[in-house]
C-alpha positions as CSV (number, residue, x, y, z in Angstrom):
1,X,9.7,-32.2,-8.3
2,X,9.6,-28.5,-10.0
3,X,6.1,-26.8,-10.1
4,X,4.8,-27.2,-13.3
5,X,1.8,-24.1,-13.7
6,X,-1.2,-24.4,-15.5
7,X,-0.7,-21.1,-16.4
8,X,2.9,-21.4,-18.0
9,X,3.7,-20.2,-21.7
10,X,5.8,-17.8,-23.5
11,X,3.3,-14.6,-22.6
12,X,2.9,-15.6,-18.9
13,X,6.7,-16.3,-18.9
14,X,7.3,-12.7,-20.0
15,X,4.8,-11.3,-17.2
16,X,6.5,-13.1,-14.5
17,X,9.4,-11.6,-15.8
18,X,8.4,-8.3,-16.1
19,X,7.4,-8.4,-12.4
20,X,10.4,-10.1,-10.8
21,X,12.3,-7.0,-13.1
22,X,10.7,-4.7,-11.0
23,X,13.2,-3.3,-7.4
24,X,10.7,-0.6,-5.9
25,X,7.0,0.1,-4.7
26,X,6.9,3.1,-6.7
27,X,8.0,0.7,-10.0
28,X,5.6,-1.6,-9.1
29,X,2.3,1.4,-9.2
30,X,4.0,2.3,-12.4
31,X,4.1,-1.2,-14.4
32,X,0.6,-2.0,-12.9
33,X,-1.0,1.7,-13.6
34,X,-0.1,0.7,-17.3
35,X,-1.1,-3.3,-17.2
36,X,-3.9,-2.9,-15.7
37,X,-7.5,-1.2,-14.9
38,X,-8.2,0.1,-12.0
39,X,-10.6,-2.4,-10.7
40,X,-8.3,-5.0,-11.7
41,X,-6.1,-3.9,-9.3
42,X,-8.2,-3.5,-7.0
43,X,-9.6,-7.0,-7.1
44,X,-6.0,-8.0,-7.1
45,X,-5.1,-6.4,-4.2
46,X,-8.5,-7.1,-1.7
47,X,-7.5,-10.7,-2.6
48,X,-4.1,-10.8,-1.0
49,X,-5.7,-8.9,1.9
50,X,-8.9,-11.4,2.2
51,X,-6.3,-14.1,2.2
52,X,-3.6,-12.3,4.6
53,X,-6.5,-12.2,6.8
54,X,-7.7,-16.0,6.2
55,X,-3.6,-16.6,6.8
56,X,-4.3,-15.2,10.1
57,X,-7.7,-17.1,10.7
58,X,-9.8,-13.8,10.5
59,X,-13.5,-14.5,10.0
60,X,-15.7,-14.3,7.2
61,X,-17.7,-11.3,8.6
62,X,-14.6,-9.1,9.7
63,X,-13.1,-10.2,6.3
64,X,-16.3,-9.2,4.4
65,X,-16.4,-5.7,6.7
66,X,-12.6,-4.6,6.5
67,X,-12.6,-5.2,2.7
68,X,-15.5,-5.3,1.1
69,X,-15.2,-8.6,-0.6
70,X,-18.3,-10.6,-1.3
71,X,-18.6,-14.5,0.7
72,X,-17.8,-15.9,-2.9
73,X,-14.5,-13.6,-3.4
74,X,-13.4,-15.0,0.2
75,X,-14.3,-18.5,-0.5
76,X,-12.5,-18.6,-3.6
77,X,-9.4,-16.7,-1.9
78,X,-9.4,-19.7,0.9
79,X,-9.7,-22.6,-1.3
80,X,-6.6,-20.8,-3.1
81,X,-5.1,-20.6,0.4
82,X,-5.8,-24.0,1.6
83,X,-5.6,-26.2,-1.4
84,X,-3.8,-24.0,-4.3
85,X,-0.4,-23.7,-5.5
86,X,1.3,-22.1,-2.3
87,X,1.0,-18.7,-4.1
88,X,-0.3,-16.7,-1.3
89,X,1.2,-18.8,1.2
90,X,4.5,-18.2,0.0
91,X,4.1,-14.5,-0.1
92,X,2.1,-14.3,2.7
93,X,5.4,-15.4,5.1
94,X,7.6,-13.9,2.9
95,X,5.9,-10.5,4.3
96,X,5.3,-11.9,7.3
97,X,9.3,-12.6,7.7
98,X,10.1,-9.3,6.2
99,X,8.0,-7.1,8.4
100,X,9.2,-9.2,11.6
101,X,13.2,-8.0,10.3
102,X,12.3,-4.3,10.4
């Protein structure tokens, strides 16, 4: 059965889009410099690293240390991880897989 997201609409469908258009790192600080605020990124970007680190059963404390993120940022990250939509997981191997090739 196809994932069907809570999330899904005409607007969300053009984000996705906008992001897949994307080919480069550099692209990627461009588009997000304009979308978004710079502690929106930020937040975006500890929570893929809090849940790297869950991926990799880090604990809470070294999580909290290396990243700053509060006990409720890394509990919401790992409910995400564990019982979510396979988001992180997904790009969490993905990365995993690509680093392993280089």
């Amino acid at each position: 059965m196809a994932y069907k997201s809570r999330l899904a609409g005409k607007e969300a469908d053009l984000l996705c889009d906008a992001v897949l258009a994307l080919q480069t790192r550099e692209e990627c600080y461009r588009f997000f410099d304009d979308l978004l605020t710079m502690n929106e990124f930020v937040s975006m970007g500890q929570r893929v690293a809090v849940a790297r680190m869950l991926y990799n059963n880090e604990k809470y404390t070294d999580i909290t240390e290396k990243t700053g993120a509060s006990s409720a940022t890394i509990s919401r990250v790992k409910r995400c991880v564990q019982y979510g939509a396979d988001g992180y997981t997904l790009v969490l191997q993905r990365l995993a897989k690509n680093a392993d090739d280089e």
